[in-house]
PyMOL Python script that loads the backbone (N, CA, C, O; Angstrom):
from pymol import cmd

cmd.read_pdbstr("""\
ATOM      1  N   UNK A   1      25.600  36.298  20.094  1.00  0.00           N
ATOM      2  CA  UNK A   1      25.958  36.415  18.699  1.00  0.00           C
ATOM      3  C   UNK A   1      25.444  35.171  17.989  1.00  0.00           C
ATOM      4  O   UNK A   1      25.400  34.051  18.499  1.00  0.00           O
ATOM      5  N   UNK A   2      25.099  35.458  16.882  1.00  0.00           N
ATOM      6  CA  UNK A   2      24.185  34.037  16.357  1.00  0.00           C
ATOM      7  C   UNK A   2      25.119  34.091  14.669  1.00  0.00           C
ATOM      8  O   UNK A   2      24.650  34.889  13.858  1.00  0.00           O
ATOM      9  N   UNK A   3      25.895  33.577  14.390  1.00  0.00           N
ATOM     10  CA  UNK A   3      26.652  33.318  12.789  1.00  0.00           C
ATOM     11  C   UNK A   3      26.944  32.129  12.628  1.00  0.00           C
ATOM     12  O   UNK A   3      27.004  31.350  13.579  1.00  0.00           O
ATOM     13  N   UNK A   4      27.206  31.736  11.242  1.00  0.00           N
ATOM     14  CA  UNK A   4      27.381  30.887  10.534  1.00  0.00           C
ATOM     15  C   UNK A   4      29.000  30.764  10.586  1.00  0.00           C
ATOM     16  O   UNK A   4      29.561  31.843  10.391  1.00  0.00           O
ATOM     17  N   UNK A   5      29.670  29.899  10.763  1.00  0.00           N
ATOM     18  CA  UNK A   5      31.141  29.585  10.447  1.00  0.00           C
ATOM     19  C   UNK A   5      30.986  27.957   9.247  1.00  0.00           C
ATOM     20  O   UNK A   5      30.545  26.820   9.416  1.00  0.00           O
ATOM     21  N   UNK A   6      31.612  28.685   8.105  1.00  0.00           N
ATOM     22  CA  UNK A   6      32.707  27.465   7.647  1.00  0.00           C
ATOM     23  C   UNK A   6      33.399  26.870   7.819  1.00  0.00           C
ATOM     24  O   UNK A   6      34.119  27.214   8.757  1.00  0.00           O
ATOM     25  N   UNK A   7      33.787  25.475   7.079  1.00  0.00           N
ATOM     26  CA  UNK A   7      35.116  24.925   6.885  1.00  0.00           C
ATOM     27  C   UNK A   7      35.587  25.954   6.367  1.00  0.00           C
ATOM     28  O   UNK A   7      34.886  26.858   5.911  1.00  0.00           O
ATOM     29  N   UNK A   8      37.464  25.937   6.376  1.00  0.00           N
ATOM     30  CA  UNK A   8      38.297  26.682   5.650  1.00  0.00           C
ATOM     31  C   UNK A   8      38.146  25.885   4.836  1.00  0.00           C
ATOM     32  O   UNK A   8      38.099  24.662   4.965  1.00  0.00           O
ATOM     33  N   UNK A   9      37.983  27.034   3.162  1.00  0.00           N
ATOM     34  CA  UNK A   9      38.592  26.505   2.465  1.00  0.00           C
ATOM     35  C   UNK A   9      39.004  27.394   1.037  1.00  0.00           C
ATOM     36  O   UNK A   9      38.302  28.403   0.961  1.00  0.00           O
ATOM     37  N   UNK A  10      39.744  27.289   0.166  1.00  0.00           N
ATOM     38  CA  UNK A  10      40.729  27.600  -0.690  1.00  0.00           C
ATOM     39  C   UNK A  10      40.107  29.039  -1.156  1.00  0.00           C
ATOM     40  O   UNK A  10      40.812  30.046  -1.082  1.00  0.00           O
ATOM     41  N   UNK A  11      38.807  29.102  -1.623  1.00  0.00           N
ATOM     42  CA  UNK A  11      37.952  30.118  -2.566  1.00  0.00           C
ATOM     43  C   UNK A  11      38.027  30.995  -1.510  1.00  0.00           C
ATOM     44  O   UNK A  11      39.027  31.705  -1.401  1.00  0.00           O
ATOM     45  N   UNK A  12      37.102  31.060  -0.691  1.00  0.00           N
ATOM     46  CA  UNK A  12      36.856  31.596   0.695  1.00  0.00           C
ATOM     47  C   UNK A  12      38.086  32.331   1.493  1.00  0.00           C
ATOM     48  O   UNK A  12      38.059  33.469   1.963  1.00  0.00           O
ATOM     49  N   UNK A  13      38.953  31.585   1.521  1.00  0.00           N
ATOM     50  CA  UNK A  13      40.196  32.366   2.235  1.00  0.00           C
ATOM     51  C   UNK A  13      40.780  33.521   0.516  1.00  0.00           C
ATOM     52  O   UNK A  13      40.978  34.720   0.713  1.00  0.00           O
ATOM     53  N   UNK A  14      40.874  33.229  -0.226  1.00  0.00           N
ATOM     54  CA  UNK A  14      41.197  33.863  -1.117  1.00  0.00           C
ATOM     55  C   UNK A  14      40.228  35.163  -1.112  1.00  0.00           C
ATOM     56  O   UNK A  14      40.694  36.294  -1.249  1.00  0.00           O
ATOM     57  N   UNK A  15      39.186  34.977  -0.985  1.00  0.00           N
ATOM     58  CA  UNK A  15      37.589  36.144  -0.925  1.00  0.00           C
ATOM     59  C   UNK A  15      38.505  36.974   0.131  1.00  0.00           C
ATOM     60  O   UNK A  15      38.986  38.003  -0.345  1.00  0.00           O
ATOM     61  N   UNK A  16      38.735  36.775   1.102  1.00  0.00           N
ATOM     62  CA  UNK A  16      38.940  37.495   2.366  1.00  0.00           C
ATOM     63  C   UNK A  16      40.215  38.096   2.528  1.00  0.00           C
ATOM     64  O   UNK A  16      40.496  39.048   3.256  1.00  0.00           O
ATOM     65  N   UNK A  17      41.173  37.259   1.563  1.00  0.00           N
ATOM     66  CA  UNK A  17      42.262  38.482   1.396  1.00  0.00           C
ATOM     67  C   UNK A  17      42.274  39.717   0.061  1.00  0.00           C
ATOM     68  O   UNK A  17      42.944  40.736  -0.110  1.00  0.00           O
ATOM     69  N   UNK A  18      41.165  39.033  -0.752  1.00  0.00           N
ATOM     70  CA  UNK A  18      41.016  40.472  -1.354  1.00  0.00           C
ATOM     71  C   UNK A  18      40.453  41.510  -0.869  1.00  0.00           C
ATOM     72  O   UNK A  18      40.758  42.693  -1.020  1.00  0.00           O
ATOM     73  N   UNK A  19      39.185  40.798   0.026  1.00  0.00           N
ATOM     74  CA  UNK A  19      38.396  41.993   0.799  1.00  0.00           C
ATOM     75  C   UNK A  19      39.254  42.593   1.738  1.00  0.00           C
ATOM     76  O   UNK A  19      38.833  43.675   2.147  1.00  0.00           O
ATOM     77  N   UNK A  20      40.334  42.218   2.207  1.00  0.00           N
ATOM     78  CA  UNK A  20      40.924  42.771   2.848  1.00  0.00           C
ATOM     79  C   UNK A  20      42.357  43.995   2.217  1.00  0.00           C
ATOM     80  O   UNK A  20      42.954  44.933   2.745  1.00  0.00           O
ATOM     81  N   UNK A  21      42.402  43.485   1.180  1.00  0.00           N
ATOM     82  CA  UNK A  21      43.331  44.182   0.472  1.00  0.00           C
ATOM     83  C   UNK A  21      42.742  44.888  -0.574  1.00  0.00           C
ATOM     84  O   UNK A  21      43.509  45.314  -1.438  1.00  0.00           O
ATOM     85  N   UNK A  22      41.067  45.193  -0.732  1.00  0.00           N
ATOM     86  CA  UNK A  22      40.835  45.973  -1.017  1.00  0.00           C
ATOM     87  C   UNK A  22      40.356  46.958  -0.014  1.00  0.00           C
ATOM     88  O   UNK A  22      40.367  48.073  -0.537  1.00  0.00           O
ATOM     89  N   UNK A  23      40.046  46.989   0.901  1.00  0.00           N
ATOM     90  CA  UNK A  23      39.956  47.952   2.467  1.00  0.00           C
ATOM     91  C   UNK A  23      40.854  48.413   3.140  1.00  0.00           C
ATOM     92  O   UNK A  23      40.744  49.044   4.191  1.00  0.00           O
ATOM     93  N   UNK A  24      42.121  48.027   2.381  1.00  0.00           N
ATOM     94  CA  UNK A  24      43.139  48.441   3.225  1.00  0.00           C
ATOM     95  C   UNK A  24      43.382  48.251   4.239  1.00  0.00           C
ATOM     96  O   UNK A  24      43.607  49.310   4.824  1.00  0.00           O
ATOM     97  N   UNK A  25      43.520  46.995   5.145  1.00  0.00           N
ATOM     98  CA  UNK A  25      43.533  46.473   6.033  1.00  0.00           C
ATOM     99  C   UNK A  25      43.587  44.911   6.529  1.00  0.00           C
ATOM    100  O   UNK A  25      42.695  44.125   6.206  1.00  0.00           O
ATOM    101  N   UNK A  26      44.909  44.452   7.488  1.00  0.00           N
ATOM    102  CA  UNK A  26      45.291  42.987   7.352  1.00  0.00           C
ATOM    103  C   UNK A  26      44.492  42.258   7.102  1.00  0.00           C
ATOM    104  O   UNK A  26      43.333  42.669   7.156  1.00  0.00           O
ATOM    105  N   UNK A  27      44.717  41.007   6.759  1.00  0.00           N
ATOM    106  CA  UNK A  27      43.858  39.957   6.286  1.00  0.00           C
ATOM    107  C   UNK A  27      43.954  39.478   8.493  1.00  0.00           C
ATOM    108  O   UNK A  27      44.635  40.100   9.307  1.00  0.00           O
ATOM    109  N   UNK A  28      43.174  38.442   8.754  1.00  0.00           N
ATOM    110  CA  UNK A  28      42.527  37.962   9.753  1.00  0.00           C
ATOM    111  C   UNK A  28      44.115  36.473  10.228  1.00  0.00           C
ATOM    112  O   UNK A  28      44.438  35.450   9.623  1.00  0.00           O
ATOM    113  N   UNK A  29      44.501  36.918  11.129  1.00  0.00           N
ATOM    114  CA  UNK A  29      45.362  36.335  11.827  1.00  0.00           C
ATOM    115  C   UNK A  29      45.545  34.530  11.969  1.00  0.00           C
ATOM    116  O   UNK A  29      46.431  33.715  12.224  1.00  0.00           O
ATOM    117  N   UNK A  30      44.068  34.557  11.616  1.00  0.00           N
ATOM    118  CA  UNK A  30      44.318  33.109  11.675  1.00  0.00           C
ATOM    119  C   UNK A  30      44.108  31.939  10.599  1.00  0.00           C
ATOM    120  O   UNK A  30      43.211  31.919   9.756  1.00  0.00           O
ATOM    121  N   UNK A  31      45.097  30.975  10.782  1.00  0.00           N
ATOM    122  CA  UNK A  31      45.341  30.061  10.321  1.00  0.00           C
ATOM    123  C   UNK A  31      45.085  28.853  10.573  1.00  0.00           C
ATOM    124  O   UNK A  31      45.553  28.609  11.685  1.00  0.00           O
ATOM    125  N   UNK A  32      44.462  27.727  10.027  1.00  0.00           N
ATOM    126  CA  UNK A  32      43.630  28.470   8.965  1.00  0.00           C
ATOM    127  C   UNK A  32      42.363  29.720   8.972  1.00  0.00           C
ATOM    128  O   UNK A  32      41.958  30.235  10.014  1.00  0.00           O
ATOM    129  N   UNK A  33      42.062  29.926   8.160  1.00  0.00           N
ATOM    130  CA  UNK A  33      40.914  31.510   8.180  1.00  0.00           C
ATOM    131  C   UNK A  33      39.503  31.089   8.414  1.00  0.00           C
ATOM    132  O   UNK A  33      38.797  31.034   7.408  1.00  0.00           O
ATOM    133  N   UNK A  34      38.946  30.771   9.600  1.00  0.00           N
ATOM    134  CA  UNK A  34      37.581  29.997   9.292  1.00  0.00           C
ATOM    135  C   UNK A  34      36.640  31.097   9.048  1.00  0.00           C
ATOM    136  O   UNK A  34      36.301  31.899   9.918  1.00  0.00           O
ATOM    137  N   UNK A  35      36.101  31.108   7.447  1.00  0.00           N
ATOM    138  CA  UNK A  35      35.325  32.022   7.169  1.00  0.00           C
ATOM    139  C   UNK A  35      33.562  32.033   7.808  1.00  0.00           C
ATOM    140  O   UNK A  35      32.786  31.079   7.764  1.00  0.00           O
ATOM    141  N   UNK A  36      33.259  33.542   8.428  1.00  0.00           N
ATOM    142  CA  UNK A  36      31.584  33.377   9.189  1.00  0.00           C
ATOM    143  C   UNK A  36      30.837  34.480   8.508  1.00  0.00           C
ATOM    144  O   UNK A  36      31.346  35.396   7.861  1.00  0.00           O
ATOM    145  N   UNK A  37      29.715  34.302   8.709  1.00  0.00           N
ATOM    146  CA  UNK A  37      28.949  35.776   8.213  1.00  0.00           C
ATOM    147  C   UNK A  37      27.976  36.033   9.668  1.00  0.00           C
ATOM    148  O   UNK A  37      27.049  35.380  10.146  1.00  0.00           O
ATOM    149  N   UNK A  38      28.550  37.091  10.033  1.00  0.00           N
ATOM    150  CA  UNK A  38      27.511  37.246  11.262  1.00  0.00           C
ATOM    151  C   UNK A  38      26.276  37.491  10.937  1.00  0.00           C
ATOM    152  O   UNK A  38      26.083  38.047   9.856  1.00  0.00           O
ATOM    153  N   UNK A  39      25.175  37.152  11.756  1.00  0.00           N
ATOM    154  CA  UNK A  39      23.625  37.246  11.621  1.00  0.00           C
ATOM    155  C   UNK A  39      23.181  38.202  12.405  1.00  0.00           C
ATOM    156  O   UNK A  39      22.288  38.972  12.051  1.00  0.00           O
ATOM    157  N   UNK A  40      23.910  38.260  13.842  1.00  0.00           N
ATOM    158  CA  UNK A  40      23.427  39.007  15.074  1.00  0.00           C
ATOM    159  C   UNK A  40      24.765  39.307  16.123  1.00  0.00           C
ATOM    160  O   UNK A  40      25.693  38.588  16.495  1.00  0.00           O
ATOM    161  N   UNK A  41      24.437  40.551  16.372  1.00  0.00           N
ATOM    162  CA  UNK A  41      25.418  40.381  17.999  1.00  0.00           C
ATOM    163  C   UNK A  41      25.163  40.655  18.815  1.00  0.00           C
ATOM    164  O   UNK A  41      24.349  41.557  18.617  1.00  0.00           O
ATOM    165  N   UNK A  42      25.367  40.411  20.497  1.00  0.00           N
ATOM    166  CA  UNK A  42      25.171  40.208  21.285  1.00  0.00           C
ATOM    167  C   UNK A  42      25.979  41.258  22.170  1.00  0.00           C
ATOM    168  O   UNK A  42      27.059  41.646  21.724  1.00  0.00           O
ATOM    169  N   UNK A  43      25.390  41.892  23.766  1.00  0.00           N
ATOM    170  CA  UNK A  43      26.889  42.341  24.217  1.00  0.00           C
ATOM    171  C   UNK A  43      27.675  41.624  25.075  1.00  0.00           C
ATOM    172  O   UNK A  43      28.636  42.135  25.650  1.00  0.00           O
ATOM    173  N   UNK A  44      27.215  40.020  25.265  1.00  0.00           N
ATOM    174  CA  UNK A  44      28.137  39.242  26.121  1.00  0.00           C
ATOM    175  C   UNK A  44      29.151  38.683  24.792  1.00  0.00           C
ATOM    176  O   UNK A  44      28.890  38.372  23.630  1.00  0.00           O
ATOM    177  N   UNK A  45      30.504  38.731  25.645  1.00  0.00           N
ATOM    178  CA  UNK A  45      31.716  37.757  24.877  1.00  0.00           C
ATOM    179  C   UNK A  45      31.029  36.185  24.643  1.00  0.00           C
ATOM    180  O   UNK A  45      30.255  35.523  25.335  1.00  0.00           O
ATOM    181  N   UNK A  46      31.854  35.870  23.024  1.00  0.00           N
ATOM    182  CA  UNK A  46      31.793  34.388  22.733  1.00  0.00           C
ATOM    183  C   UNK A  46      32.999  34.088  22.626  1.00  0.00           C
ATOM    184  O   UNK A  46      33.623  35.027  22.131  1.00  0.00           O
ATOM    185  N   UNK A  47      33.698  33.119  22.884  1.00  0.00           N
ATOM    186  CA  UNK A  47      34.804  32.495  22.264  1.00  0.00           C
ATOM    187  C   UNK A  47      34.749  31.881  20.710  1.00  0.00           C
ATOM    188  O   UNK A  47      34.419  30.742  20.377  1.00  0.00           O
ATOM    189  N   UNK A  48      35.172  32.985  19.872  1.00  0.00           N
ATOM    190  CA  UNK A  48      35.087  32.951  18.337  1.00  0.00           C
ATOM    191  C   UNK A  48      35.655  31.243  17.904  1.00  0.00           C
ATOM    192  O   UNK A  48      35.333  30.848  16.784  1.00  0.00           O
ATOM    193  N   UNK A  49      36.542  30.223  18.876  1.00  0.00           N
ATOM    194  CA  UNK A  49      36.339  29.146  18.299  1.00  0.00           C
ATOM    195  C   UNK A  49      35.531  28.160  19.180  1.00  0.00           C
ATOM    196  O   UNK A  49      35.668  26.998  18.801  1.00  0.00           O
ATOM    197  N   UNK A  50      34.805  28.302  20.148  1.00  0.00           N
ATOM    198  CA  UNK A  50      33.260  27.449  19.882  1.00  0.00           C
ATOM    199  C   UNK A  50      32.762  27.175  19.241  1.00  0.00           C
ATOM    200  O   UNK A  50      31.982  28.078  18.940  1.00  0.00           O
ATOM    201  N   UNK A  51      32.540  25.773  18.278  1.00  0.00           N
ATOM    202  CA  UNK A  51      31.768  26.070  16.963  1.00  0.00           C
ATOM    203  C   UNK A  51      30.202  25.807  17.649  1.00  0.00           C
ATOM    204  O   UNK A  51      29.294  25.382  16.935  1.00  0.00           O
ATOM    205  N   UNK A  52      30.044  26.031  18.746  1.00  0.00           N
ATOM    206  CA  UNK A  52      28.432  25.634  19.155  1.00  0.00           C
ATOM    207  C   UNK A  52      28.270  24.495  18.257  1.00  0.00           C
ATOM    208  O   UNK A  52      28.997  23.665  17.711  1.00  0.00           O
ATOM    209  N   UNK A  53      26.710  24.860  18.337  1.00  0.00           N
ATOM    210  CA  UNK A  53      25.418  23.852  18.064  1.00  0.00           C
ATOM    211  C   UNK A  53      25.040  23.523  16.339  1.00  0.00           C
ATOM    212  O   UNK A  53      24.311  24.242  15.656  1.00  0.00           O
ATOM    213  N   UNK A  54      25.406  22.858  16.087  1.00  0.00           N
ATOM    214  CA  UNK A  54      25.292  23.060  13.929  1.00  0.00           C
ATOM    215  C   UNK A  54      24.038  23.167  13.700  1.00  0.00           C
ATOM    216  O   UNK A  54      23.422  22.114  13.864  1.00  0.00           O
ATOM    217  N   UNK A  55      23.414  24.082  13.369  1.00  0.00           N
ATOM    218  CA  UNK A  55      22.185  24.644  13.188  1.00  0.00           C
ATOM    219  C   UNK A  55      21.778  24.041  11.670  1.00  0.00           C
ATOM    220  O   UNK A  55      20.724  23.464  11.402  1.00  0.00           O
ATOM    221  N   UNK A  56      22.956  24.339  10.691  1.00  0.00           N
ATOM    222  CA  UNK A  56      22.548  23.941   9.318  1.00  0.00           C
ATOM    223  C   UNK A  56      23.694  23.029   8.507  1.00  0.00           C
ATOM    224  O   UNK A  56      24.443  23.494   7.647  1.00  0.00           O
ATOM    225  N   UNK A  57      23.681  21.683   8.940  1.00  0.00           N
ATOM    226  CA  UNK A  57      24.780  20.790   8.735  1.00  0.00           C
ATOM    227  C   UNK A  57      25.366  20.671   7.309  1.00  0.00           C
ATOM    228  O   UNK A  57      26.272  19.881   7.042  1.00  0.00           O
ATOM    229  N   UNK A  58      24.724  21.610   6.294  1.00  0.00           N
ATOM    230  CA  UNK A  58      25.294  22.001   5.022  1.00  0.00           C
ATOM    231  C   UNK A  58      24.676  22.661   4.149  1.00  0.00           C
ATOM    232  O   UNK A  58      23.546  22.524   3.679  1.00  0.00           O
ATOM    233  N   UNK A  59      25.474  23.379   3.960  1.00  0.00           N
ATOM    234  CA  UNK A  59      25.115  24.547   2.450  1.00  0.00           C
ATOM    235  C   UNK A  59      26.044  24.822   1.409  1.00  0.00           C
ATOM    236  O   UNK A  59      27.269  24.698   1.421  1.00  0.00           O
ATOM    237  N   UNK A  60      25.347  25.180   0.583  1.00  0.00           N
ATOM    238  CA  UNK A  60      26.382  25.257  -0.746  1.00  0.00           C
ATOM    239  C   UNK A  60      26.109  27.032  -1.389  1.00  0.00           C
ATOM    240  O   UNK A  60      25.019  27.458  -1.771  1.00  0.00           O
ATOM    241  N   UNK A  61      27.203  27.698  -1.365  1.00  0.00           N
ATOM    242  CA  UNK A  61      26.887  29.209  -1.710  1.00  0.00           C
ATOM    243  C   UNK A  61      28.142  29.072  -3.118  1.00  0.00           C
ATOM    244  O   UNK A  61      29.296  28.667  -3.253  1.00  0.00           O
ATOM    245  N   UNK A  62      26.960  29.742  -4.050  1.00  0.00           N
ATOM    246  CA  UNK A  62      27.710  30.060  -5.617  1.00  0.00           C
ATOM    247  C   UNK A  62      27.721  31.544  -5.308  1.00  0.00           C
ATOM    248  O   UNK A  62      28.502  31.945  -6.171  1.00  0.00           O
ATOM    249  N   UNK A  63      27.403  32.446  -4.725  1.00  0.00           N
ATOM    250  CA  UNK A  63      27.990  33.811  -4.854  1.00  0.00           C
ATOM    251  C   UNK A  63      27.496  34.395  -3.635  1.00  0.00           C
ATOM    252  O   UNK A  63      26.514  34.042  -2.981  1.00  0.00           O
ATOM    253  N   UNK A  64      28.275  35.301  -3.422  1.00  0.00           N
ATOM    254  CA  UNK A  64      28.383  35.879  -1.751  1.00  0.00           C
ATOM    255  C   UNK A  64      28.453  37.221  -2.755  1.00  0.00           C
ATOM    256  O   UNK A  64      28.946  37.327  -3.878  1.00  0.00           O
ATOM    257  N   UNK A  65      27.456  38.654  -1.524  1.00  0.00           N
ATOM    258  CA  UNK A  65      27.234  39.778  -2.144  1.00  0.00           C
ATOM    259  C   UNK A  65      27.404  40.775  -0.560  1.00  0.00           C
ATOM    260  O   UNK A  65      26.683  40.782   0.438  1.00  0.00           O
ATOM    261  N   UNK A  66      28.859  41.667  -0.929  1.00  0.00           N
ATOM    262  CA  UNK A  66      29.153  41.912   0.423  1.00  0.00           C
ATOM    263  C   UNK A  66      27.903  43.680   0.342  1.00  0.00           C
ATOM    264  O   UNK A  66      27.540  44.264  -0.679  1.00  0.00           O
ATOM    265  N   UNK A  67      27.620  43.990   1.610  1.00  0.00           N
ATOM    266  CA  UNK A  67      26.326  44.943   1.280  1.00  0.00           C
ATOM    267  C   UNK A  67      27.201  46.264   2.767  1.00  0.00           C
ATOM    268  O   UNK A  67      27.855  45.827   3.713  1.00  0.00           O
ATOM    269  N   UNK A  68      26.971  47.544   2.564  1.00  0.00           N
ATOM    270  CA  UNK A  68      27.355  48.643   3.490  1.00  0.00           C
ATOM    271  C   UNK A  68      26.013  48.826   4.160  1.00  0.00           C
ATOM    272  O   UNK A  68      25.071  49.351   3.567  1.00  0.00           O
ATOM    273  N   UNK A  69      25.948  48.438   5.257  1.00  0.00           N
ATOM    274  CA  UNK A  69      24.807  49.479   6.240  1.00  0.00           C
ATOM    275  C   UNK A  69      24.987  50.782   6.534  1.00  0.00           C
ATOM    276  O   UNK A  69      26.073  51.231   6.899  1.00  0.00           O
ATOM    277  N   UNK A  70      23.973  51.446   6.399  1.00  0.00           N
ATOM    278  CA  UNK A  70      23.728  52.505   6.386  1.00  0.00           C
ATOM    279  C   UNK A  70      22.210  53.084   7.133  1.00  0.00           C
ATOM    280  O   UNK A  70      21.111  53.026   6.582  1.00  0.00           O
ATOM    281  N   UNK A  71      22.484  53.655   8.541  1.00  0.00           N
ATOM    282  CA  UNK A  71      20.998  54.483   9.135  1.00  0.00           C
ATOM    283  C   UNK A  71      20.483  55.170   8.515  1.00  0.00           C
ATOM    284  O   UNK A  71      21.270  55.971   8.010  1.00  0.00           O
ATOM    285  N   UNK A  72      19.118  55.375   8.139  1.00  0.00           N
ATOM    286  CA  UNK A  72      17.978  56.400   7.662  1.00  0.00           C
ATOM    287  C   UNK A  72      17.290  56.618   8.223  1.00  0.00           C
ATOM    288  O   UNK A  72      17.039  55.907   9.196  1.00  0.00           O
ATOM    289  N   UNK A  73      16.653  57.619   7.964  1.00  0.00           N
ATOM    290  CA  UNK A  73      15.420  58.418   8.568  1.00  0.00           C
ATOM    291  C   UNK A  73      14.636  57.059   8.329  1.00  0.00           C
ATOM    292  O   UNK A  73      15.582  56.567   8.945  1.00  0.00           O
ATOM    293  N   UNK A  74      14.045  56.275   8.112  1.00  0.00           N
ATOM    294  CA  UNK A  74      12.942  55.012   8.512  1.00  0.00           C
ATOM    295  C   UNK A  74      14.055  53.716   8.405  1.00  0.00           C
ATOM    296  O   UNK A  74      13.545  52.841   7.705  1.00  0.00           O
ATOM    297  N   UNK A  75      14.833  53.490   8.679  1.00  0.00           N
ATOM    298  CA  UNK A  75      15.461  52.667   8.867  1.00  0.00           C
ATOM    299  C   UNK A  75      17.042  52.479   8.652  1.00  0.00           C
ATOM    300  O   UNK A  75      17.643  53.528   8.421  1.00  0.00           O
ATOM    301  N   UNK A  76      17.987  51.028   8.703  1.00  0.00           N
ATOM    302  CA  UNK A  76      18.892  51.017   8.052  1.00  0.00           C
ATOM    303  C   UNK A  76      18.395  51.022   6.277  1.00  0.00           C
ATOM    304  O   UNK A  76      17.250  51.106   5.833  1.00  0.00           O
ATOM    305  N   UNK A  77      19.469  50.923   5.650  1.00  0.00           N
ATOM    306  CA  UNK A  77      19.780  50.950   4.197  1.00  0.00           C
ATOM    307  C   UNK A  77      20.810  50.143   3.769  1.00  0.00           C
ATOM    308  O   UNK A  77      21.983  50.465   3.958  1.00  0.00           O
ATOM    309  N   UNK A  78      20.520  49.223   3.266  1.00  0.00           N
ATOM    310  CA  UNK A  78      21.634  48.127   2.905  1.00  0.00           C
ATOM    311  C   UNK A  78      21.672  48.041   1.306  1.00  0.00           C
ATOM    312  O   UNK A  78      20.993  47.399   0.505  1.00  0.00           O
ATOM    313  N   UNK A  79      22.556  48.789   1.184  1.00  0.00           N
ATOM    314  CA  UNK A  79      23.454  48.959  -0.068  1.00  0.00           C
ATOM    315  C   UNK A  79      24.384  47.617  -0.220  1.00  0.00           C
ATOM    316  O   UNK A  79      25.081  47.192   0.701  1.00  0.00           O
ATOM    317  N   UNK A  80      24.264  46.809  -1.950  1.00  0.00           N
ATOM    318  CA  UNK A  80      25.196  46.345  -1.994  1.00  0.00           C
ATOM    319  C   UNK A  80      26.426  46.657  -2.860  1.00  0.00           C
ATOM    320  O   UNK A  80      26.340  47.276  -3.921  1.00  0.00           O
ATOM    321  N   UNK A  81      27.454  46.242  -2.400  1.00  0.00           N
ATOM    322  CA  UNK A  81      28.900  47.083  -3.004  1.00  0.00           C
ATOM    323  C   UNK A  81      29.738  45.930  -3.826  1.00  0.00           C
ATOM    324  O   UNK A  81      30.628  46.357  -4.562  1.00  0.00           O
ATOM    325  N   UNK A  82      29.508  44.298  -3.760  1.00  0.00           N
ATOM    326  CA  UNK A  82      29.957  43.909  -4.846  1.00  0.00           C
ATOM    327  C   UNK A  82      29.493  42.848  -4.624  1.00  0.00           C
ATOM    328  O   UNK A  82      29.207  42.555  -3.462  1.00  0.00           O
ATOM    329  N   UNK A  83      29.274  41.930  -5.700  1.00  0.00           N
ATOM    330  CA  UNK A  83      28.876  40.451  -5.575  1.00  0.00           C
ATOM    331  C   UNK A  83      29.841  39.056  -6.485  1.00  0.00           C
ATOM    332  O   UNK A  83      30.000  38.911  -7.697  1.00  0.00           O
ATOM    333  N   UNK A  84      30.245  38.364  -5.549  1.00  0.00           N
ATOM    334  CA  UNK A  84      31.314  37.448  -6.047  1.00  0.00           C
ATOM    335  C   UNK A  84      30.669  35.964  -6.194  1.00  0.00           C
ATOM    336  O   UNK A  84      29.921  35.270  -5.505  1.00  0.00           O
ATOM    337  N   UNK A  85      31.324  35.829  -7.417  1.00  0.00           N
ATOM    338  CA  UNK A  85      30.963  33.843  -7.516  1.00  0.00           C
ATOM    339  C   UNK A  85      32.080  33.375  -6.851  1.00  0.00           C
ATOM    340  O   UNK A  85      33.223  33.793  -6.666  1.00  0.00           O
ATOM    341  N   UNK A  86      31.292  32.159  -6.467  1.00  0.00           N
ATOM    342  CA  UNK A  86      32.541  31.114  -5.529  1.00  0.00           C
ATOM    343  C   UNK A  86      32.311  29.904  -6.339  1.00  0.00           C
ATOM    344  O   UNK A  86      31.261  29.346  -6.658  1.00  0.00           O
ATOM    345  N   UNK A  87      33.608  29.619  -6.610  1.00  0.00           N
ATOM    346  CA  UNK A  87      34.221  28.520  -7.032  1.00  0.00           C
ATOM    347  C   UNK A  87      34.309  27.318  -6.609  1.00  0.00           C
ATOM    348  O   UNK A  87      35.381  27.069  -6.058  1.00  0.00           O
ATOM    349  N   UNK A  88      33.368  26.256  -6.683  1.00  0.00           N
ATOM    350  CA  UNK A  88      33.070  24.991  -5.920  1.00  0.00           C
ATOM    351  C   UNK A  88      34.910  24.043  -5.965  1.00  0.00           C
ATOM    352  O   UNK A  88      35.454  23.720  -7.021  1.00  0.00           O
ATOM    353  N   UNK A  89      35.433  23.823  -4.741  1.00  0.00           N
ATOM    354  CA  UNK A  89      36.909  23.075  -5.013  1.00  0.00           C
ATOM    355  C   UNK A  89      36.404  21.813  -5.393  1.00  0.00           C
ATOM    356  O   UNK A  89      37.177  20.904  -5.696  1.00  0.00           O
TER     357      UNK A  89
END
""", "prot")
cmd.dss("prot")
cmd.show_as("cartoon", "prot")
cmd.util.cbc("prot")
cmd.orient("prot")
């Protein structure tokens, strides 16, 4: 599995309980919520708190745009379904 994990922090955990309470479905058990965006997965297990190897020792994101995959006849289809500004703390 190859993703990005954050620091927790205030905007971000807030993102994830709306996305979650707009899906109808719990917000993520842990506390604090370390927010990731997966890139890739793998079929061997990771231990989700390994933070590995810091690939990109900082970034700054003003809006995150969550997108539905979808298979087609020549490929996936990545639809996006909403796009949010983030609020620098």
């Amino acid at each position: 599995m190859l993703w990005l994990r954050f620091d927790p922090s205030n905007a971000l955990t807030h993102l994830h309980h709306e996305l979650a309470r707009t899906m109808h479905v719990p917000p993520s058990s842990f506390d604090p919520y370390w927010p990731h965006v997966t890139l890739a997965r793998a079929q061997r297990q990771v231990d989700p708190m390994d933070p590995g190897p810091v690939i990109i020792p900082h970034m700054t994101l003003d809006t995150l745009t969550l997108f539905k995959s979808e298979p087609g006849s020549s490929g996936t289809i990545h639809a996006p379904l909403a796009t949010v500004a983030l609020s620098l703390e």
